[in-house]
Backbone as CSV, one residue per row, in Angstrom:
resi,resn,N_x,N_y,N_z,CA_x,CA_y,CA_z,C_x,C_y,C_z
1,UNK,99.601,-24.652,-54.417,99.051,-23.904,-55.517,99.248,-22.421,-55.246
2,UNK,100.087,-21.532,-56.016,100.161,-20.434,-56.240,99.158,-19.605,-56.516
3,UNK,99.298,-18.193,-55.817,97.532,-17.392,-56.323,97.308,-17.458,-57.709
4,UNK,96.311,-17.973,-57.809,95.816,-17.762,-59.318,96.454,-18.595,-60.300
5,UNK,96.779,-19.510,-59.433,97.331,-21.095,-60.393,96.261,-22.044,-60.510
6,UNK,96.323,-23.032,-61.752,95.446,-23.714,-62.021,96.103,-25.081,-62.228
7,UNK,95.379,-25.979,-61.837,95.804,-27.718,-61.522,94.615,-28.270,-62.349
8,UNK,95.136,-29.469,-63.315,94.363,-29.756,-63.631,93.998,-31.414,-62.980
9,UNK,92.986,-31.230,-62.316,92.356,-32.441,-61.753,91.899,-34.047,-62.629
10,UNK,91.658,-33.767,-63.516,91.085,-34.403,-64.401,91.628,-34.816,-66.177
11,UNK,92.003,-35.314,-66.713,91.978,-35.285,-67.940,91.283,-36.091,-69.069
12,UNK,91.664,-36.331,-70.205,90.125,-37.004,-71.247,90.238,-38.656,-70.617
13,UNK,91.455,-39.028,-70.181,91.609,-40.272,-69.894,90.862,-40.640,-68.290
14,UNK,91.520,-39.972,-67.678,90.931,-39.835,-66.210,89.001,-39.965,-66.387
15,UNK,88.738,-38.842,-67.144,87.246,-38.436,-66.797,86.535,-39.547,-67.510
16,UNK,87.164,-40.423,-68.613,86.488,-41.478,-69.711,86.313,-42.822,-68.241
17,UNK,87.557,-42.591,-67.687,87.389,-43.886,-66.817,86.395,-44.007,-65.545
18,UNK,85.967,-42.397,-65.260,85.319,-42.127,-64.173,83.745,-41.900,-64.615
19,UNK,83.450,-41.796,-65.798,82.148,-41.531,-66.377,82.100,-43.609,-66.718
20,UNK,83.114,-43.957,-67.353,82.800,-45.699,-67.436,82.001,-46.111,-65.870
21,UNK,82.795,-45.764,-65.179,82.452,-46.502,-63.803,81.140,-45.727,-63.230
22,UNK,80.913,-44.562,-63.072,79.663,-44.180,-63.100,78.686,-44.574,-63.669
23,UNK,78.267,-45.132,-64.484,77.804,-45.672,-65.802,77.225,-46.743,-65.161
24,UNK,77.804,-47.711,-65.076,78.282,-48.754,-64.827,77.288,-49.355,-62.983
25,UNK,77.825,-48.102,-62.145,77.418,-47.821,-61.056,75.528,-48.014,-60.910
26,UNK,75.370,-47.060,-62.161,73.611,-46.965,-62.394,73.278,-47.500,-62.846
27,UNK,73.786,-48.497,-63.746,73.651,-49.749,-64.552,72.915,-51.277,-63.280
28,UNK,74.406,-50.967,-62.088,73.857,-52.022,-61.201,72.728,-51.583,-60.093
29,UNK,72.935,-50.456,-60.146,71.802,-49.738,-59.171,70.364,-49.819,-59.265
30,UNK,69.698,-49.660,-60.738,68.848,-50.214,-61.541,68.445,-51.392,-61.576
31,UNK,68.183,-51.739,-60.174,67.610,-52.953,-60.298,66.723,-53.927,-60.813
32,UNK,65.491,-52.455,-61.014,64.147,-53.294,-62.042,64.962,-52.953,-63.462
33,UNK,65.978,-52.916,-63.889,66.054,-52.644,-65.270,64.956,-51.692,-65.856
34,UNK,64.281,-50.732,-65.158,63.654,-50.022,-65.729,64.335,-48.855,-67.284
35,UNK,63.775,-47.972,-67.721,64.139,-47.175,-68.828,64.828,-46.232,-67.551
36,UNK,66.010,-45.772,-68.081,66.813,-44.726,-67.690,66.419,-43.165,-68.090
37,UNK,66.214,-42.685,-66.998,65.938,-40.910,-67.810,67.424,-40.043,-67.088
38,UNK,68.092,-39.757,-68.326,69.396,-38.831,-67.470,68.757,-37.613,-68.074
39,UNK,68.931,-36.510,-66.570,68.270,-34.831,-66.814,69.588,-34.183,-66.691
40,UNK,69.840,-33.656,-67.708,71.735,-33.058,-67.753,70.831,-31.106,-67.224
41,UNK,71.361,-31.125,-65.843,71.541,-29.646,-65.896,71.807,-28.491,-66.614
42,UNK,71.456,-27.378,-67.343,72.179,-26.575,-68.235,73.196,-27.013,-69.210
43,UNK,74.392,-26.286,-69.445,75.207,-27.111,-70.996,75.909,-27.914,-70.364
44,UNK,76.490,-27.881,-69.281,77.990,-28.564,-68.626,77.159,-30.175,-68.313
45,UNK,76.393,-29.893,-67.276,75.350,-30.735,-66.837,74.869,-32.118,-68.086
46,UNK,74.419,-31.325,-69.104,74.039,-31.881,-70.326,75.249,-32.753,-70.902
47,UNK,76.600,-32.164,-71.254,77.180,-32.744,-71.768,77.305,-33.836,-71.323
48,UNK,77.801,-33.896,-69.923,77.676,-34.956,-69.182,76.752,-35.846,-69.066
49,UNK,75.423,-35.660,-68.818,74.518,-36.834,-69.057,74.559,-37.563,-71.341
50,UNK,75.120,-36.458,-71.776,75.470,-37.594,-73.092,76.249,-38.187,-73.147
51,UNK,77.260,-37.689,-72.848,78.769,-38.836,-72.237,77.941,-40.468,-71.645
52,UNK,77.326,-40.169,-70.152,76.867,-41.559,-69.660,75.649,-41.870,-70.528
53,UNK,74.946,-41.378,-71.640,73.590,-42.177,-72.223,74.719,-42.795,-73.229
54,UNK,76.122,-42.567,-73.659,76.599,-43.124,-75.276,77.278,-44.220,-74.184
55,UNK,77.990,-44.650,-72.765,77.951,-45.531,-72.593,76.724,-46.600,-71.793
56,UNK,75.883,-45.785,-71.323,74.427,-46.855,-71.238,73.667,-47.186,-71.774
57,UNK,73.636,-46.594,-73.425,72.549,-47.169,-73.989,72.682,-48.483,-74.392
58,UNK,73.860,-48.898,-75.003,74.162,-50.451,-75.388,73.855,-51.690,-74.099
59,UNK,74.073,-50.945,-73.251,74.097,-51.887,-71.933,72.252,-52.216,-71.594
60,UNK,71.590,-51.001,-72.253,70.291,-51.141,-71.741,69.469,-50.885,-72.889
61,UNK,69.691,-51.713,-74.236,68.885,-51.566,-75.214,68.088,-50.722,-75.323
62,UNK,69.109,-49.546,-75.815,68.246,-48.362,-76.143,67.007,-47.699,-74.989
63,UNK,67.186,-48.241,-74.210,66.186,-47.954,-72.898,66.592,-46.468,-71.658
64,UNK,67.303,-45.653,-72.626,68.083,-44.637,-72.016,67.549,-43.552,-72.888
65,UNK,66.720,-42.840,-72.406,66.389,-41.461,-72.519,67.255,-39.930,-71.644
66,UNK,67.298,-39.052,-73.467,68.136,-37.709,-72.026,67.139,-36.518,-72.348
67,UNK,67.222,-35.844,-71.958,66.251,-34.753,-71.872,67.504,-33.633,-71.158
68,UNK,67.521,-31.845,-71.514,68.003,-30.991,-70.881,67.541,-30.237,-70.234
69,UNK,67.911,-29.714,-68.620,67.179,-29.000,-67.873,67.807,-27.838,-67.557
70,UNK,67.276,-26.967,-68.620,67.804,-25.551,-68.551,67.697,-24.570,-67.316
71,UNK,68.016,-24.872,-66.197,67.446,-24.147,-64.821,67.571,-22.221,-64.953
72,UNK,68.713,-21.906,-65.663,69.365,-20.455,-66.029,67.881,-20.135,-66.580
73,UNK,67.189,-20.674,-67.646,66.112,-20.220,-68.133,65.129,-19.972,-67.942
74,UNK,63.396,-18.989,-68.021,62.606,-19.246,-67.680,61.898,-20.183,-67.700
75,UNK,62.077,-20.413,-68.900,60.918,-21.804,-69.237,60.929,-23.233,-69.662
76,UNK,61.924,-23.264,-68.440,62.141,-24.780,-68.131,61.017,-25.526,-67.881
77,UNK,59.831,-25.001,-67.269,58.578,-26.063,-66.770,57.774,-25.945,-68.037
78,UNK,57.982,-24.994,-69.310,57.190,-25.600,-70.182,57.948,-26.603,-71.167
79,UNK,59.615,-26.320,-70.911,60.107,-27.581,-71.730,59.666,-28.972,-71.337
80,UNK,59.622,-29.140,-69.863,59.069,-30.829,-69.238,57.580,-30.630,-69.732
81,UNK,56.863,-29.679,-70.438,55.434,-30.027,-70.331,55.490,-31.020,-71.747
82,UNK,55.928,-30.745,-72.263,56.092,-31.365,-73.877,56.723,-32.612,-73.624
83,UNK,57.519,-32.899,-72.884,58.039,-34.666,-72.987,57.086,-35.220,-71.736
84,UNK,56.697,-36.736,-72.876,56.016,-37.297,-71.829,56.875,-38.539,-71.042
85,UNK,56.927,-38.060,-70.049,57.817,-38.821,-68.712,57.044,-40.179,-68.426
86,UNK,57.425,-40.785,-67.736,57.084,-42.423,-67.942,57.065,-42.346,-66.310
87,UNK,55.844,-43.138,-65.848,55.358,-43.225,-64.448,56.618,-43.796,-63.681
88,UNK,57.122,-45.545,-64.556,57.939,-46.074,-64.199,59.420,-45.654,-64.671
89,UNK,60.280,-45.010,-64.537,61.743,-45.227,-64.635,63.073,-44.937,-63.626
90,UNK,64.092,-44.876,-63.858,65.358,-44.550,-63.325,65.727,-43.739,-63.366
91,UNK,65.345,-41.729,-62.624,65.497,-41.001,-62.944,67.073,-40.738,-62.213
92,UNK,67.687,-39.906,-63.217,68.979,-39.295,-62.612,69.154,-37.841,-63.181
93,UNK,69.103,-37.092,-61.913,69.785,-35.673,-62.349,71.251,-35.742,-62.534
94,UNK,71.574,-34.832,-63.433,73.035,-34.857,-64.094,73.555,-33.351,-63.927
95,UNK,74.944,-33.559,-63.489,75.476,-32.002,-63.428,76.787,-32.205,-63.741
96,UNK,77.666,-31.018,-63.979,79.114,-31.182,-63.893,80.119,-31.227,-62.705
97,UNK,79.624,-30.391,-61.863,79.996,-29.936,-60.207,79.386,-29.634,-59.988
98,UNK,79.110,-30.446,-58.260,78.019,-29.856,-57.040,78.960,-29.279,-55.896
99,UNK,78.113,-28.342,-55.924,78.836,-27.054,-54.780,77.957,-27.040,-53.248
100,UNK,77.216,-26.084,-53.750,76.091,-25.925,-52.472,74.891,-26.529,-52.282
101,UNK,74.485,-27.455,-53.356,73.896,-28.507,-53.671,72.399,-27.546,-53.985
102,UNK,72.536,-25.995,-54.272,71.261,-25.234,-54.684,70.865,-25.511,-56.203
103,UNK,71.357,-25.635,-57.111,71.190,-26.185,-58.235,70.382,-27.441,-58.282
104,UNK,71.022,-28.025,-57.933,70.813,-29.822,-57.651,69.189,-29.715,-57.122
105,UNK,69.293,-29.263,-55.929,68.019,-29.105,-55.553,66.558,-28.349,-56.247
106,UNK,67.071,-27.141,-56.689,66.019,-26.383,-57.854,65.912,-28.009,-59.160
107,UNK,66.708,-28.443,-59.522,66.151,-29.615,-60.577,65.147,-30.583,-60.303
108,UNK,66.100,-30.960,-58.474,64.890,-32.318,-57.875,63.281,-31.188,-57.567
109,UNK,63.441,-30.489,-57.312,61.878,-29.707,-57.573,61.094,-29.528,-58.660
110,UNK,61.856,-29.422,-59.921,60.973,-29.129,-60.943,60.741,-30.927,-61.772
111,UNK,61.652,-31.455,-61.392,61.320,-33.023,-62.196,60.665,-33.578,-61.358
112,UNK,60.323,-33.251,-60.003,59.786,-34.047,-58.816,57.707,-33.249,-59.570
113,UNK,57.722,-32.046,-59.663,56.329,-31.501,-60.018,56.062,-32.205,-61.297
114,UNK,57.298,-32.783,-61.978,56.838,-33.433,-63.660,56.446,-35.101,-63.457
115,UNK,56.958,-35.540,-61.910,57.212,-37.138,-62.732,57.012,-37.377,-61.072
116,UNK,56.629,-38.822,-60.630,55.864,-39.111,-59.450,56.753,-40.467,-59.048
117,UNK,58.533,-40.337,-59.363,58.934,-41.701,-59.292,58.845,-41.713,-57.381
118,UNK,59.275,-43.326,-57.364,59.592,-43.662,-56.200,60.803,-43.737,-55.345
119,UNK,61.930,-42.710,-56.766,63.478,-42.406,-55.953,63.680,-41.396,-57.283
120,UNK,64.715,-40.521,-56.667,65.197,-39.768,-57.857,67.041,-39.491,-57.664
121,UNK,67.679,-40.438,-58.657,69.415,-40.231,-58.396,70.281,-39.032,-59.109
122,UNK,71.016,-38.784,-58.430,71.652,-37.987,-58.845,73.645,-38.290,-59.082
123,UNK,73.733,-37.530,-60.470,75.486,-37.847,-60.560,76.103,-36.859,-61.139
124,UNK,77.150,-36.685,-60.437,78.094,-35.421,-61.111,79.566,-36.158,-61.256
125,UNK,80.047,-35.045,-62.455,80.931,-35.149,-62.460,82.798,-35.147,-61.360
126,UNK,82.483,-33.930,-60.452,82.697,-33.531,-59.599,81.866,-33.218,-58.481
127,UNK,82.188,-33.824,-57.267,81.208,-33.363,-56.092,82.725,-32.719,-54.816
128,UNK,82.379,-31.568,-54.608,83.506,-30.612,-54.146,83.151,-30.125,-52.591
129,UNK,82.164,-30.915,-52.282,81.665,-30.374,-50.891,80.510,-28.947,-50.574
130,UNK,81.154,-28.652,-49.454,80.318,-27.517,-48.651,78.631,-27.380,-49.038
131,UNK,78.170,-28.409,-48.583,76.576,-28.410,-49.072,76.017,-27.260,-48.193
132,UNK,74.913,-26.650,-48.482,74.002,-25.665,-47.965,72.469,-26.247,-48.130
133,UNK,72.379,-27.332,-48.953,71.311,-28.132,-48.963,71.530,-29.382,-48.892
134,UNK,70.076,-29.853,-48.091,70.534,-31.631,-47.680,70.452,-32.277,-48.808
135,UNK,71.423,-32.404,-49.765,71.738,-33.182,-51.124,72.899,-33.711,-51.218
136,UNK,72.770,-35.063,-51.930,74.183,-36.011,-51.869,74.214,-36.593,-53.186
137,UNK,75.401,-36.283,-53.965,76.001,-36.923,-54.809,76.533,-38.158,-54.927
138,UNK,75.170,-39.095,-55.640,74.795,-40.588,-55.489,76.258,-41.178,-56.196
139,UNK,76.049,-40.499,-57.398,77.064,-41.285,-58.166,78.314,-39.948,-58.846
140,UNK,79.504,-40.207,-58.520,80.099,-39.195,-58.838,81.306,-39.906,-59.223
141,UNK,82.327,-38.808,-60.504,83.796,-39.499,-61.050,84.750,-39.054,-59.944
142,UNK,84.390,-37.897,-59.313,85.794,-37.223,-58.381,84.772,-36.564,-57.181
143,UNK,85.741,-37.114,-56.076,84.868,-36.088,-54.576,86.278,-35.601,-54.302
144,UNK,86.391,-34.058,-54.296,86.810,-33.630,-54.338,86.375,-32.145,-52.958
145,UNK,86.909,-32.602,-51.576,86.767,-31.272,-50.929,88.067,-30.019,-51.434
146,UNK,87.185,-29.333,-51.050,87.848,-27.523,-51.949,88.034,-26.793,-50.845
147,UNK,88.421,-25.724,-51.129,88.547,-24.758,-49.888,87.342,-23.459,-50.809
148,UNK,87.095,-22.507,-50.113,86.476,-22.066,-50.490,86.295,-20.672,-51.768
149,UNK,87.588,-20.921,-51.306,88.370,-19.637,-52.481,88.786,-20.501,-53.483
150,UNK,88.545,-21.948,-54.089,88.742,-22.530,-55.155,87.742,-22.829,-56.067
151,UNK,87.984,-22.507,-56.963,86.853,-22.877,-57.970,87.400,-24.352,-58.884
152,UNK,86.100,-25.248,-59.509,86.539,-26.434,-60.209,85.929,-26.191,-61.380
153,UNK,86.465,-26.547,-62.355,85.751,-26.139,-63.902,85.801,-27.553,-64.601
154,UNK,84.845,-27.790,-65.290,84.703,-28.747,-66.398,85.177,-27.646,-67.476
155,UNK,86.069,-28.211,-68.220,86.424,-27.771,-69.720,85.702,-28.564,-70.867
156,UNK,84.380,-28.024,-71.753,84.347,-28.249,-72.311,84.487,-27.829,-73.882
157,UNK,84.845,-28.493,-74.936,84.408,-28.071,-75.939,84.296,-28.595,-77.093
158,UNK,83.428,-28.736,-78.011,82.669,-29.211,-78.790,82.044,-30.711,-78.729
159,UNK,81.138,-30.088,-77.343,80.513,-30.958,-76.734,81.100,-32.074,-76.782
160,UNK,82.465,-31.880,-76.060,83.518,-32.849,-74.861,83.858,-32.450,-74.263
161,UNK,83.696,-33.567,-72.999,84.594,-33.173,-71.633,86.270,-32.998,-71.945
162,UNK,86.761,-31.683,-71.682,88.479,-31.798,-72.180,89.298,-32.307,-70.871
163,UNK,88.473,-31.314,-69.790,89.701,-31.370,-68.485,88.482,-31.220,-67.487
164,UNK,89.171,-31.133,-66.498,88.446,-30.641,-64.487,89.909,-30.334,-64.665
165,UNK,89.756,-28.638,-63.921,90.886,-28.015,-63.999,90.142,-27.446,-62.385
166,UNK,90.829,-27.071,-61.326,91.220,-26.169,-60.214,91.710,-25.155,-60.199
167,UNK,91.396,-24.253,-59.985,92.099,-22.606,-59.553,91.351,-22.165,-58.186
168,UNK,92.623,-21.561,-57.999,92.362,-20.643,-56.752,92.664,-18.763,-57.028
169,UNK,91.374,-18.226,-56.048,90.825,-17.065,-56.755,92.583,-16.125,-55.979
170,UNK,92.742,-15.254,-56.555,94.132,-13.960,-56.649,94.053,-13.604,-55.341
């Protein structure tokens, strides 16, 4: 890869087959068949947890709830005050790419103060390494180690996944 060239990792076909199998993954993981709660991180995050609720809801009769967790924002802890969370379910944080796993972690804190489950999963789209927090990407479409001068992008737009594209910084 040339400075400041971009690869695209991913495409609509690639990412449809890797969000199926993810899906799919939490489908068997779910052992009590409990109700599914996917928490889509910010917009990227989000898109992604609607992608996996339009293929889990059929699988789990409508038993798939999504909710968005605006972390960029202040008042994310009064958005969870308004939905009422269910003692029992299958929680999964949702992101697009995990990096340093600081994101990831600010979410499992604020859904962990909302909801009292007895596991909390997590799935990204991309998981790219170099953690700085002890967090692991349960269910993921691409593990992908990076170097550190690379950045990975979800392309989205109009609320679709287009690409996972790679660049490396000039």
């Amino acid at each position: 890869m040339n400075s400041g060239s971009e690869l695209v990792l991913m495409d609509r076909e690639r990412i449809s087959r890797s969000l199926n199998r993810m899906a799919h993954e939490i489908a068997e993981h779910n052992v009590e068949d409990t109700p599914i709660d996917l928490f889509g991180i910010n917009d990227r995050g989000y898109v992604v947890a609607v992608a996996l609720e339009n293929i889990l809801t059929p699988m789990f009769n409508d038993k798939v709830r999504l909710f968005q967790l605006p972390l960029k924002k202040k008042n994310t802890h009064s958005d969870l005050e308004a939905i009422s969370l269910p003692d029992k379910s299958y929680p999964v944080i949702v992101d697009d790419v995990i990096f340093s796993g600081k994101t990831m972690f600010e979410a499992l804190n604020i859904i962990s103060s909302y909801m009292n489950p007895s596991e909390i999963h997590t799935a990204v789209l991309v998981d790219r390494g170099h953690r700085k927090f002890p967090i692991k990407a349960e269910f993921y479409g691409m593990e992908l180690p990076t170097k550190l001068d690379e950045h990975v992008s979800v392309v989205v737009e109009s609320q679709q996944i287009e690409s996972v594209k790679l660049t490396k910084s000039a």
